[in-house]
C-alpha positions in Angstrom: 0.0 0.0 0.0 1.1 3.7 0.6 2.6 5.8 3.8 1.8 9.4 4.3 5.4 10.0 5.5 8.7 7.9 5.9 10.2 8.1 9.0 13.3 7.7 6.7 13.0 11.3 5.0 12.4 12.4 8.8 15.9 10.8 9.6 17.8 11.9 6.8 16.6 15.8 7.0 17.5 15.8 10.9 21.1 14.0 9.7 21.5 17.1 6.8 19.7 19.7 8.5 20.3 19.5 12.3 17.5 19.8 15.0 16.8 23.5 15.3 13.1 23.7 16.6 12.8 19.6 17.3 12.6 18.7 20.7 11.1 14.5 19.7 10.4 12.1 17.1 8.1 10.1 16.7 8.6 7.2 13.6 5.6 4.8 13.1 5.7 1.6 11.1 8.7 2.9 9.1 11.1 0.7 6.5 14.3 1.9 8.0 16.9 1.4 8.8 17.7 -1.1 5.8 15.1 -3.4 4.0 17.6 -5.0 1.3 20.0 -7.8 1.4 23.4 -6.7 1.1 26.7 -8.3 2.3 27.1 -6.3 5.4 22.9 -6.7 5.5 22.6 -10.0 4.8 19.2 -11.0 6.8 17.3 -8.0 4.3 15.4 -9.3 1.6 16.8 -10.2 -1.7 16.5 -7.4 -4.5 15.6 -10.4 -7.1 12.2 -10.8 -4.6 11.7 -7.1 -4.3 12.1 -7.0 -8.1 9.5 -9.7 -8.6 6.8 -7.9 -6.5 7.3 -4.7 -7.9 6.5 -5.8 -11.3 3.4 -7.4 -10.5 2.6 -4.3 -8.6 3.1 -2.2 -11.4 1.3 -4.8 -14.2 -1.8 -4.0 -12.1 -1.8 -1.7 -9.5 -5.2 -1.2 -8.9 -5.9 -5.1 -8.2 -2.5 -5.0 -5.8 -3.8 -2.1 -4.0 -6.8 -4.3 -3.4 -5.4 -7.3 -2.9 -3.0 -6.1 -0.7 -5.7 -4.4 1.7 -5.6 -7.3 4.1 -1.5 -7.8 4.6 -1.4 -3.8 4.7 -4.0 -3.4 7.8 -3.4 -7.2 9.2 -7.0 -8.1 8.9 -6.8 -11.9 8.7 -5.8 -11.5 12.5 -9.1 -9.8 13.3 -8.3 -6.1 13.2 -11.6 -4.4 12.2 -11.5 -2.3 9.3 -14.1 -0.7 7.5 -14.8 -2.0 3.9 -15.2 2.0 2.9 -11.7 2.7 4.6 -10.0 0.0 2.6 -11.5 1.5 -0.3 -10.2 5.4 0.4 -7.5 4.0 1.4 -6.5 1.9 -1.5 -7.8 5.3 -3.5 -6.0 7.9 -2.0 -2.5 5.3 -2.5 -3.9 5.2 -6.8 -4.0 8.8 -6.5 -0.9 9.7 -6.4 1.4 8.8 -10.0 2.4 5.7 -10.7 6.3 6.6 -11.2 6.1 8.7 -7.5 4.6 4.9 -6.2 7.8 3.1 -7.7 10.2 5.4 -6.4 9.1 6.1 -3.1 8.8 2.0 -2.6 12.2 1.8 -4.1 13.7 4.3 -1.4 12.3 3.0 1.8 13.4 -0.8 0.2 17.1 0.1 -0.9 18.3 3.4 1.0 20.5 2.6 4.0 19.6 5.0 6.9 22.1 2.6 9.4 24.5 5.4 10.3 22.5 8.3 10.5 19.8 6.6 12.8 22.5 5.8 15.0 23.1 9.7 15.4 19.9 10.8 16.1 19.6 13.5 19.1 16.6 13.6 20.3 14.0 11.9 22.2 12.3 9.2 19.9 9.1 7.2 19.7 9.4 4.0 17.5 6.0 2.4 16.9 5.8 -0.9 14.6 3.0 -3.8 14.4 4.5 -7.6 14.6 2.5 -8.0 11.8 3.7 -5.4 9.2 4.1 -7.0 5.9 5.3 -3.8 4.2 8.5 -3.4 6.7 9.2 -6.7 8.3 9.4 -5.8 12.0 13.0 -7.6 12.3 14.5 -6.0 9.9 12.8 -2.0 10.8 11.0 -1.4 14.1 13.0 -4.3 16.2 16.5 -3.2 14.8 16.1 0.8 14.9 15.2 0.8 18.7 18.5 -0.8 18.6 20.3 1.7 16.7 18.1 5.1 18.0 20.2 6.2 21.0 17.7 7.5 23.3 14.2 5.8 22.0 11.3 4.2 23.5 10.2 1.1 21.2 6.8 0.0 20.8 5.6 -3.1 19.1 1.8 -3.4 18.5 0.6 -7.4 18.4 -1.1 -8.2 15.4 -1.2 -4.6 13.7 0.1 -4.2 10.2 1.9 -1.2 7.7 -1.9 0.2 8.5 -1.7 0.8 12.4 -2.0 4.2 12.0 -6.0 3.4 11.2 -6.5 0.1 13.1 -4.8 0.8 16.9 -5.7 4.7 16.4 -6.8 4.9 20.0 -3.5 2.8 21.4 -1.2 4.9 18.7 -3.0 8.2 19.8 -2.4 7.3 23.3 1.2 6.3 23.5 1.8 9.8 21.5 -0.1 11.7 23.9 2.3 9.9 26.7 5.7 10.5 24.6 4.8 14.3 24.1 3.5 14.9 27.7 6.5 12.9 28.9 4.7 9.8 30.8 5.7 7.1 27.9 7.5 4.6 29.7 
């Protein structure tokens, strides 16, 4: 499916652009630090694999998009979505052009954000579902709380790339707690 934001552009401006005015983060159910298999990488996923999706993807987005709605909000594990949500959602995603799709799939797969997370300086909130079949928990949410320096990790049982729509009142919650201070 689609993200509104990458926590990945949010890691690389504060890496290039420094922290003036940011006091937190907060990076939900984001594909860094590294999705693709590479020597020094060599759990990621294999580009021939990526490849292979992307192409069917692109034969047919519209039939992905809705094929897709189920591993994108996790509802085979009984997360309730609305039928009219899947739809806007699986819209909005179509809006956008095809070539932006490709390329901003491509990015969160193949850039490596490693280094930079490591140097983060603020406060940060990592939230990720065990079920996100768009960034594979082990190799995003589970190994950035490892490289953030001073983060508190948050992994959501059973929510998917969606969570943002299907554990709103948990998400909202455990922002509310990070900005107020209390998240623990």
């Amino acid at each position: 499916m689609c993200c509104p934001l990458d926590g990945g552009e949010v890691i690389r401006y504060l890496s290039r652009h420094g922290y003036d005015r940011i006091s937190k983060v907060v990076l939900i159910a984001v594909t860094a630090p590294l999705m693709l298999h590479t020597p020094d990488n060599p759990e990621g996923i294999d580009r021939s694999l990526f490849d292979a999706l992307s192409a069917e993807r692109t034969k047919d987005r519209p039939r992905w998009m809705a094929q897709n709605a189920q591993a994108f909000f996790a509802t085979h594990l009984g997360n309730q979505v609305s039928s009219e949500l899947i739809a806007w959602t699986v819209q909005k995603c179509l809006d956008c052009s095809a070539k932006a799709a490709v390329e901003v799939v491509e990015t969160g797969f193949s850039t490596d954000l490693r280094k930079e997370a490591g140097t983060l300086q603020v406060p940060t909130l990592i939230l990720h579902g065990d079920a996100d079949a768009s960034a594979p928990v082990h190799l995003t949410g589970r190994r950035l709380a490892q490289l953030v320096p001073d983060n508190i990790y948050k992994e959501y049982p059973g929510a998917g790339h969606g969570i943002f729509l299907t554990h709103t009142e948990q998400l909202n919650q455990d922002l509310l707690d990070f900005i107020e201070g209390s998240s623990s």
